[in-house]
Steps between C-alpha positions, in 0.01 A plus 500: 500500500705825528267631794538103672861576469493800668274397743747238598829701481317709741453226726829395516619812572256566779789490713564841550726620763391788675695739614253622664220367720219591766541680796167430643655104607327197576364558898647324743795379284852653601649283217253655215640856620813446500502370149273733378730759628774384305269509176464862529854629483574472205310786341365640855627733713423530924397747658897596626601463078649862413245444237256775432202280508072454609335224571147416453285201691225279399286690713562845432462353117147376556390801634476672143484147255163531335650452158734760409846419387787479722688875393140620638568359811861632582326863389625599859876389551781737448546673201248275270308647238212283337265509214279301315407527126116424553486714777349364773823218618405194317608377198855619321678734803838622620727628712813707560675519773768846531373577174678175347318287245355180558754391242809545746265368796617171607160233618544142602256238623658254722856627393369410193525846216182594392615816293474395119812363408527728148272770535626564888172593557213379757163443426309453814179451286653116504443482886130517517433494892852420569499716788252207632807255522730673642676512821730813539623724255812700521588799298883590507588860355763584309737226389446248822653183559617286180209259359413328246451606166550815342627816713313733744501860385245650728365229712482142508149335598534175665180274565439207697170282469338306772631339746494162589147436739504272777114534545260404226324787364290701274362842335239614275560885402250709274540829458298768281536897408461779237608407086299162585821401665487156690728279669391099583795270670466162649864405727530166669715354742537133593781573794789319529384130450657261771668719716401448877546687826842465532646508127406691194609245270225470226366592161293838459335553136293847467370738194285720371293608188365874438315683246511848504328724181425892474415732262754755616429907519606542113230400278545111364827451726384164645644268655466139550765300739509133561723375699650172719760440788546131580829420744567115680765558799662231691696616824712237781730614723812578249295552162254733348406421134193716335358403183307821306359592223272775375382707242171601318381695172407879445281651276469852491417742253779746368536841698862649415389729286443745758345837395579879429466807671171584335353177518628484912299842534190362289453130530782385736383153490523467129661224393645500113607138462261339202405764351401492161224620238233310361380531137232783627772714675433405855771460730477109630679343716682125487358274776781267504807753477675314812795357688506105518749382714546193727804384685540167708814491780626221613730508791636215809725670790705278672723574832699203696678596800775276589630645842461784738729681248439392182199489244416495126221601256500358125188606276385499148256712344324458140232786382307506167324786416302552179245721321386800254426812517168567208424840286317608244677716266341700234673592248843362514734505221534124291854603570521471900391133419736417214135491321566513105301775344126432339359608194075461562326694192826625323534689851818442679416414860793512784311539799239289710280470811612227730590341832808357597630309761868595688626194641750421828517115552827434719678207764706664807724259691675551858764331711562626870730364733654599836715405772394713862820476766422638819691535849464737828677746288482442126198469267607388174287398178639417136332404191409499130251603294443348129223571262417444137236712303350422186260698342337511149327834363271473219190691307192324338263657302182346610191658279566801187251681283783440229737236570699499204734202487493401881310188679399449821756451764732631262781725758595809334773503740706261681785538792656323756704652795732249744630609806742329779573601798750390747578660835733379798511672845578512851395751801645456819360709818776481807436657828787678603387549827178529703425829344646528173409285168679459191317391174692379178363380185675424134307399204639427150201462222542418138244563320488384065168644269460368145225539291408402127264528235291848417304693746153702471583767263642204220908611556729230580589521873792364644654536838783301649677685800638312779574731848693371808484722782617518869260643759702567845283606782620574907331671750554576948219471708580652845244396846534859667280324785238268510242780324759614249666420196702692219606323212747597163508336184639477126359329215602408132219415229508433134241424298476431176200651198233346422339393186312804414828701576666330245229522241482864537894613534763175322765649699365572861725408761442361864416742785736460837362622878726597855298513705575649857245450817521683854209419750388493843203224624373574826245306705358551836158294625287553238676851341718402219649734199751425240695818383740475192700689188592360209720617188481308200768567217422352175714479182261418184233515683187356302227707602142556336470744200157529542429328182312188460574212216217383262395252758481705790816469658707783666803603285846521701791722353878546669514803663902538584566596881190528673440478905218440766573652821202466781382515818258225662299455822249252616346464857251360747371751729270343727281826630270296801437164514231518209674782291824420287665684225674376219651771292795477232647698247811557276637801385756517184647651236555285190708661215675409127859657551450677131194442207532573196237462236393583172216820461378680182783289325805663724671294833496705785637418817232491800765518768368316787138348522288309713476132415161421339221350730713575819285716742730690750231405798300199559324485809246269710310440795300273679271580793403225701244443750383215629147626725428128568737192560374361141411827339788703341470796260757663308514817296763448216629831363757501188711786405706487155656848370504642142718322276620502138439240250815571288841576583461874356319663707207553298257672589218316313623167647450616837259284736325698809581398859228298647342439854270229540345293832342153530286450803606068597242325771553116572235383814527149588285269647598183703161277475511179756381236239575456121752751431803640677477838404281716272697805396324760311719781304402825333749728271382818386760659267570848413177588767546841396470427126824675370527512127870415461769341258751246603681440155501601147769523231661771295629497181658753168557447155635759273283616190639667247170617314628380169772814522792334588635801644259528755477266733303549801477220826138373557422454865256264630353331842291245614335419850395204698182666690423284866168452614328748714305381841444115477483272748538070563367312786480114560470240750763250630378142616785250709488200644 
């Protein structure tokens, strides 16, 4: 009954306004554009925004989709820095972008937030062959235009799924490669359903279902991702409604352990999660020692446009995610379980072998709404933003050598965390006159956390903070000529912690950003480049320690006054007609005002340092060439400079700079019976088989060798080794 509850909550709420929506539109249909247009605003920018921003298209998408996850494929924008824990793009990856966390990245679907309401992070393993349903993508840097959910601290990724088809339609997709990687996906189409030659007024209803599974470059770091995209659209002339939902379930075996310095010399693709001895001393591994995770969406966007001026969108979202995490532990303390001591054979007995199970299980709701006013000289959007997050946290103890008192499904833990936000904005952009462009945009959010009950390590854990903050942003965009534009702008962000920062520091204290933006887009035929500076000033800044949590996660700390000031370029050089050039890179200096920390039992004051996993240069390039009108080849070279992986500077928490280059070929064939097109696509990675490190952690604890008077700091790292040469290649069927 509780799930048939659900179920149907979720389809009442299937109403969710977008504020967002395609920008591939219905063919033909001036209405559908216009309406879709108005969709978009609301956590889009255009191309004349003075938003640093990039865009990326379905196409230039499909080019590299043969299963990887969706930070693999924006590898090559502006200042992005990617990783993967398994090593070879599939299965539990990330990505910063200007050396910020995923945890102050902003991501929406449809307008709708994606970003985990309480841990702030993202976990793309959830989007198994998204990148397969979606229409554009838009990455905004720094803090970008307001949107929904919680604030934009490096960049904001915004992603639209398919448009709305006027042509019945569909794909088959299988794709293979190195690990035993594979990729299957069936789309459909039935195009817009009564519309005829001279209206688009009609019903469209389209999805898709994919399997992906690997084995990954570390040893046992498998994957298995199974996932759905179902959406029914209706369009007339004044309204656009879009019914979606999607989701799926991942399996994949643990692989954030990462490995030491000897071990990433000796047997980089060691992996120690499982580990244990068996009764003859042989090291054994667990076979089941994975993440179980599934998490259904549930989303209806909904524009009505009332006049040449006016329009509205009103959604409602509704999201249940649930599943475990499973490990075998051998020899844990009775005590970490609230397990009463045994007495077996007058022997006390406070340990055991066992396997436990870590459990999220959690109901995310969201409201959107949004008025659009627009005349020859005024665009002007205002809206709301509500959600609700509940979200239980609880251990089981599913099998123990000794269980002592416990049963099964007994939790030895039990928490809840509850979080509302509310948000109200408006952004205005007014042209001034034909050449210059002024941008406006006030946001108020209130944001309230509460949770209850104990957490993992059995200590009460209570939270209940409420934040209300006001994000002003405004920005110039001046039209030198019709090839040139220069464009200003100041931004406000606050952001509030996150669970785990409040687990590991009671008192820590939202982090604030002003950020300032100076750039110049130029674009002549088919030469384009984007040139622009940033500084960011943060106060409280949360950045990365380098440590990790006891379930993987990336430890944040405050870090005072801190700053990111930079320099960014992207272009499109076309060479000859066949030859084109895309190269990018960002140059910056990232610094903590003052560090101080504890060594050999003594503070000492650091000065100034570089802020942990925040390479000064990040760099890439794309050759192009295109020999044949359906044969295009591009080299893909990636650049990312030494970096850091604490905010100290030290020198055992250093990771190398790295240089890498894929080798992307997509030919397609255009048969004249059965199928449309036949597009075959090859991706060799790393060709010239680099051994190289993306992430890691760092971490010190003070040991005092049982002589209290001589304490001495313990350093140690771990690294998260990527796959050498490996390649993917598959085969697209339409029609």
């Amino acid at each position: 009954m509780k799930h048939l509850r659900r179920v149907l909550i979720a389809m009442a709420l299937t109403i969710t306004g977008l504020a967002t929506a395609q920008n591939k539109q219905v063919k033909d249909s001036t209405t559908a554009e216009k309406l879709d247009e108005v969709l978009v605003k609301a956590v889009r920018v255009d191309a004349k925004s003075p938003i640093t921003h990039s865009n990326l298209s379905k196409e230039e998408i499909a080019k590299r989709n043969l299963g990887q996850d969706i930070p693999m494929l924006l590898n090559f924008l502006p200042s992005v820095v990617t990783t993967s824990d398994a090593g070879a793009g599939i299965g539990y990856s990330g990505i910063r972008v200007r050396g910020v966390s995923s945890q102050s990245t902003n991501v929406t679907i449809n307008g709708i937030p994606y970003t985990d309401a309480e841990s702030l992070g993202t976990f793309w393993v959830n989007l198994g062959d998204f990148s397969s349903s979606v229409e554009n993508l838009q990455l905004q840097r720094g803090v970008g235009t307001s949107t929904n959910g919680s604030g934009a601290f490096g960049a904001s990724i915004n992603i639209l799924t398919d448009a709305v088809s006027r042509e019945a339609s569909g794909e088959v997709s299988n794709s293979f490669g190195s690990f035993n990687s594979r990729k299957h996906t069936v789309k459909f189409s039935t195009g817009l359903m009564g519309a005829d030659a001279e209206r688009s007024r009609g019903i469209e209803i389209a999805g898709r279902l994919s399997n992906i599974e690997s084995d990954g470059y570390v040893d046992r770091a498998s994957s298995s991702l199974k996932s759905y995209f179902l959406q029914g659209s209706y369009v007339d002339d004044n309204t656009l409604i879009k019914a979606v939902t999607f989701g799926g379930n991942n399996v994949t075996y643990q692989s954030w352990f990462g490995i030491d310095a000897t071990t990433l010399r000796e047997n980089r693709t060691f992996n120690p999660a499982g580990a244990y001895e068996d009764e003859n001393g042989n090291q054994q591994f667990y076979d089941n020692e994975v993440d179980d995770y599934r998490q259904d969406h549930y989303q209806l966007h909904w524009n009505e446009r009332y006049n040449n001026n006016w329009s509205t969108n009103v959604g409602l979202n509704y999201t249940y995610g649930r599943g475990f995490f499973e490990q075998f532990r051998e020899d844990d303390d009775f005590s970490t379980y609230g397990f009463d001591p045994l007495v077996v054979d007058g022997q006390s007995v406070e340990e055991t072998d066992l396997v436990r199970r870590r459990w999220l299980d959690n109901d995310y709701y969201v409201i959107n709404a949004s008025a659009n006013y627009k005349n020859n000289e005024i665009d002007l959007i205002f809206g709301t933003s509500i959600s609700h997050y509940d979200g239980d946290h609880f251990g089981e103890v599913i099998w123990a050598r000794s269980a002592s008192q416990s049963n099964i499904r007994d939790r030895y833990y039990d928490g809840n965390g509850k979080k509302n936000d509310l948000s109200v904005f408006s952004k205005a952009t007014y042209k001034w006159n034909d050449r210059v462009q002024l941008y406006g945009d006030l946001q108020v959010r209130n944001v309230n956390y509460e949770t209850s009950g104990i957490n993992s390590n059995l200590t009460e854990f209570l939270v209940d903070e409420n934040y209300t903050f006001f994000n002003p942003k405004a920005g110039v965009t001046y039209e030198y000529n019709d090839n040139n534009d220069l464009y200003v702008s100041y931004a406000r962000a606050n952001r509030e912690p996150n669970r785990n920062d409040f687990e590991s520091d009671p008192n820590v204290r939202p982090e604030q950003l002003n950020d300032f933006e100076l750039g110049w887009r130029h674009k002549k035929g088919n030469l384009s480049f984007n040139v622009n500076s940033y500084l960011m000033l943060y106060n409280e800044q949360l950045v990365l320690s380098g440590e990790l949590n006891d379930v993987g996660a990336p430890l944040r700390t405050n870090s005072g006054e801190s700053y990111r000031l930079g320099l960014e370029l992207e272009a499109v050089v076309p060479v000859t007609s066949q030859l084109t050039l895309q190269p990018n890179f960002a140059i910056s200096s990232n610094k903590n005002r003052e560090t101080v920390r504890s060594f050999d039992g003594e503070l000492q004051n650091l000065g100034s340092t570089d802020i942990a996993f925040s390479p000064n240069l990040v760099a890439a390039n794309a050759v192009v060439y295109q020999p044949l009108k359906n044969l295009q080849i591009s080299l893909l070279s990636k650049f990312v400079g030494e970096q850091f992986m604490s905010n100290t500077e030290a020198q055992s928490s250093k990771l190398a700079s790295y240089f890498t280059n894929d080798l992307n070929l997509v030919y397609t064939l255009k048969p004249k019976s059965t199928f449309d097109t036949v597009v075959f696509t090859a991706l060799v990675n790393n060709i010239f088989d680099q051994k190289f490190v993306s992430n890691g952690y760092y971490f010190t604890f003070d040991d005092d060798f049982s002589n209290p008077g001589n304490i001495a700091t313990v350093e140690g790292a771990g690294f998260y080794p990527q796959a050498g040469i490996n390649f993917l290649t598959g085969v697209t069927f339409s029609f």
